[in-house]
C-alpha positions in Angstrom: 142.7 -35.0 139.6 142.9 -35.9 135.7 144.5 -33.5 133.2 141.3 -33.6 131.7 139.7 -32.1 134.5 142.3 -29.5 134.6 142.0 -28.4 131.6 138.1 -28.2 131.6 138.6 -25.5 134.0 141.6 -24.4 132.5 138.8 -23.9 128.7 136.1 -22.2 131.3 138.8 -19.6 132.5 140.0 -18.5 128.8 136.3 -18.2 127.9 135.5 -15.8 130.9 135.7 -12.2 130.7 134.6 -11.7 134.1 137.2 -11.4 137.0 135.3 -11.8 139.8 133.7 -14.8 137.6 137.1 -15.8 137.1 138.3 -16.2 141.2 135.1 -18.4 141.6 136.3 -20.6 139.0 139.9 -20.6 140.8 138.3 -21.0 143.8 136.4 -24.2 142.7 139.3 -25.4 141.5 141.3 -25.1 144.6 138.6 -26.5 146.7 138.9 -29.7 144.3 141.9 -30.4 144.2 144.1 -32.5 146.6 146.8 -31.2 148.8 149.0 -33.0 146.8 148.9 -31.7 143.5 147.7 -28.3 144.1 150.7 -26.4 143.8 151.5 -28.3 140.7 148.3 -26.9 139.4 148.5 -23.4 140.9 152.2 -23.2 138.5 150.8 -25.3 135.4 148.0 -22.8 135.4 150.5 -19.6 135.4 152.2 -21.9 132.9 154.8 -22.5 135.1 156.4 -25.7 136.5 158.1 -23.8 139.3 158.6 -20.3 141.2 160.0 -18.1 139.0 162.8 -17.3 141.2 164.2 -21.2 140.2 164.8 -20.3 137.0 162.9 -23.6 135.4 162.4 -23.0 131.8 160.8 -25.2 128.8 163.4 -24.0 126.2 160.6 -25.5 123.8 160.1 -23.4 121.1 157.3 -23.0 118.6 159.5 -24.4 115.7 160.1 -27.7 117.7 156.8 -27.8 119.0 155.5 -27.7 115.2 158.0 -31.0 114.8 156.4 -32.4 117.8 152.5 -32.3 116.6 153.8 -33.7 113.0 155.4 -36.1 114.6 152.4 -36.9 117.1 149.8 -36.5 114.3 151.8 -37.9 111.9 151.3 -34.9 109.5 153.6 -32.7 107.9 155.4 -30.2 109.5 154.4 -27.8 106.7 150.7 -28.5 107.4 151.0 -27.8 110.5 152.4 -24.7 110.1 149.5 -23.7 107.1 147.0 -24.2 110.0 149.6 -22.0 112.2 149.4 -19.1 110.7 145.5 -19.7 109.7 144.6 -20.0 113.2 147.4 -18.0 115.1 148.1 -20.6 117.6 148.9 -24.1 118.1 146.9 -24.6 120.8 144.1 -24.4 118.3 145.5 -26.2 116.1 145.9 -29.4 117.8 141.9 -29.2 118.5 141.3 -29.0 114.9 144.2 -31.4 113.7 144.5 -34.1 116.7 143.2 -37.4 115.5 140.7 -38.9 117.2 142.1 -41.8 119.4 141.3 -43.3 123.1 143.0 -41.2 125.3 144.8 -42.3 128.5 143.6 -41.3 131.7 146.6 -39.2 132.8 146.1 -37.7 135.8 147.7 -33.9 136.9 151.1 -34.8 138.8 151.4 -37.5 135.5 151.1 -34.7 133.1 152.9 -32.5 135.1 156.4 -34.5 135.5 156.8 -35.3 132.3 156.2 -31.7 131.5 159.1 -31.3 133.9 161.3 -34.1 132.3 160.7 -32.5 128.8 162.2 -29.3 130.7 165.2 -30.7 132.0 166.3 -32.2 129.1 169.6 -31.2 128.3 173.4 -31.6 126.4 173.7 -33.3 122.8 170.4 -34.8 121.6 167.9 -32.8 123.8 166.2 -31.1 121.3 165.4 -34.3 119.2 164.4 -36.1 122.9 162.4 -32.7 124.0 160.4 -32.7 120.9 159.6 -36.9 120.9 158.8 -37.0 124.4 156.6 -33.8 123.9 155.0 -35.7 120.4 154.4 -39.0 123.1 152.5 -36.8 125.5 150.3 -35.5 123.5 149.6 -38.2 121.7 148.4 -39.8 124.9 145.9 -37.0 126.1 142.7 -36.1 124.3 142.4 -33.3 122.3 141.3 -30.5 124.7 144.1 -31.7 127.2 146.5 -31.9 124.4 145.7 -28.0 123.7 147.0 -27.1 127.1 149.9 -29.4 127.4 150.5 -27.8 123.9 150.1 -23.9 125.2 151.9 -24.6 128.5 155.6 -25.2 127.7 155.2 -22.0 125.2 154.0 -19.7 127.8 150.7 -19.0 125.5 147.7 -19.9 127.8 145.9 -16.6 127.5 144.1 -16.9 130.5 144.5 -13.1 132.0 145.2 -13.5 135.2 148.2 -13.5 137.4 149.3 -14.5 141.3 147.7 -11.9 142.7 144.1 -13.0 140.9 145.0 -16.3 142.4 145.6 -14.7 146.0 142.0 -13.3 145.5 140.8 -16.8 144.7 142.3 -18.4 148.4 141.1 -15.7 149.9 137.4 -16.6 148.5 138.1 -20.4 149.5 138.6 -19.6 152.8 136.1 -16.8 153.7 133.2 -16.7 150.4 135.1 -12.9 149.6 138.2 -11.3 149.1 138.3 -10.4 152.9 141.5 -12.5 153.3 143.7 -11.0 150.1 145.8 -8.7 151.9 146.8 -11.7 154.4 147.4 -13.9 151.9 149.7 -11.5 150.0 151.6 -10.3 153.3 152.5 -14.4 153.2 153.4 -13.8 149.8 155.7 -10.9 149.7 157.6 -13.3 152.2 158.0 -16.3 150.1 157.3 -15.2 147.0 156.1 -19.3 145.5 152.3 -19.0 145.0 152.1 -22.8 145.3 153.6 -23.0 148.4 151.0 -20.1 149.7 148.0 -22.3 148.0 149.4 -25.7 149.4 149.7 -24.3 152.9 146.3 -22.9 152.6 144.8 -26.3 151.6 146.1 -27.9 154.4 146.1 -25.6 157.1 143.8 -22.2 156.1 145.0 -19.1 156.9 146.6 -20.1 160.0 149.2 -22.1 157.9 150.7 -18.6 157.1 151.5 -17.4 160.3 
């Protein structure tokens, strides 16, 4: 799947209110995607890049990710920041600021390990490398993408739900309700790494918990 697919659903889930509305659209989005990336979706969509349990963190903060969009943009940091605090999140502001170029076709396991490189970076020079290879990436994804790879790494996606609305989504994969939840989340309480629960559920259905 492309990024930009991703984040098409990722823009219909923040602009839902309903839940139940909300595990169809999870749902769909399971049902799309391929066994290989779905895990890496299920965490990039918790804005995640792993379980929490592995302790993975962007260490990307809003300052540096003001330095990246400058630098991406080429704009000033302090205008970025004017439309910051007019707007009240950079998310937005990339939408409103990101200039208009041919976007590459990235797909979701692209996006998603240079996420993961940008996360790892570490020792003398990280910052400077987190922030240019976070200004390269989004200057490489069209603007609606861009939001997303923008509100990921700050832990800002504002999409209201959680693991458990995610277990409700599987469970109306596999059986058209939400029949199946207390299954799924038996599995869970076990593992405890949603996208290991939603990639065994992809490949082998409920049976693939036992």
């Amino acid at each position: 799947m492309e990024f930009a697919k991703l984040s098409e659903f990722l823009q219909n889930l923040e602009e839902t209110p309903s839940r139940n509305k909300m595990i169809e659209i999870l749902a769909e989005l399971f049902k799309v995607s391929d066994r290989d990336e779905i895990d890496k979706i299920c965490y990039l969509s918790l804005g995640q890049l792993a379980p929490l349990y592995e302790g993975i963190e962007f260490n990307l903060a809003e300052k540096m990710m003001i330095r990246a969009l400058a630098q991406s943009f080429n704009l000033s940091e302090s205008k970025i920041k004017k439309h910051s605090k007019k707007l009240g999140d950079l998310g937005d502001v990339v939408t409103e600021l990101k200039p208009k170029t041919r976007a590459l076709k990235l797909s979701v396991l692209q996006v998603y390990k240079r996420l993961y490189e940008i996360a790892m970076e570490g020792g003398k020079g990280s910052v400077r490398r987190k922030i240019s290879k976070m200004a390269t990436l989004l200057g490489e994804l069209d603007s609606l993408s861009a939001k997303y790879a923008v509100r990921i790494p700050l832990g800002k996606l504002r999409l209201g739900f959680s693991e458990l609305t995610i277990m409700d989504a599987l469970s109306w994969m596999t059986a058209g309700d939400k029949s199946k939840r207390k299954e799924i989340e038996e599995a869970y309480n076990v593992r405890a790494d949603i996208g290991q629960i939603v990639r065994l559920v992809k490949e082998k259905g409920l049976k693939g918990l036992a």
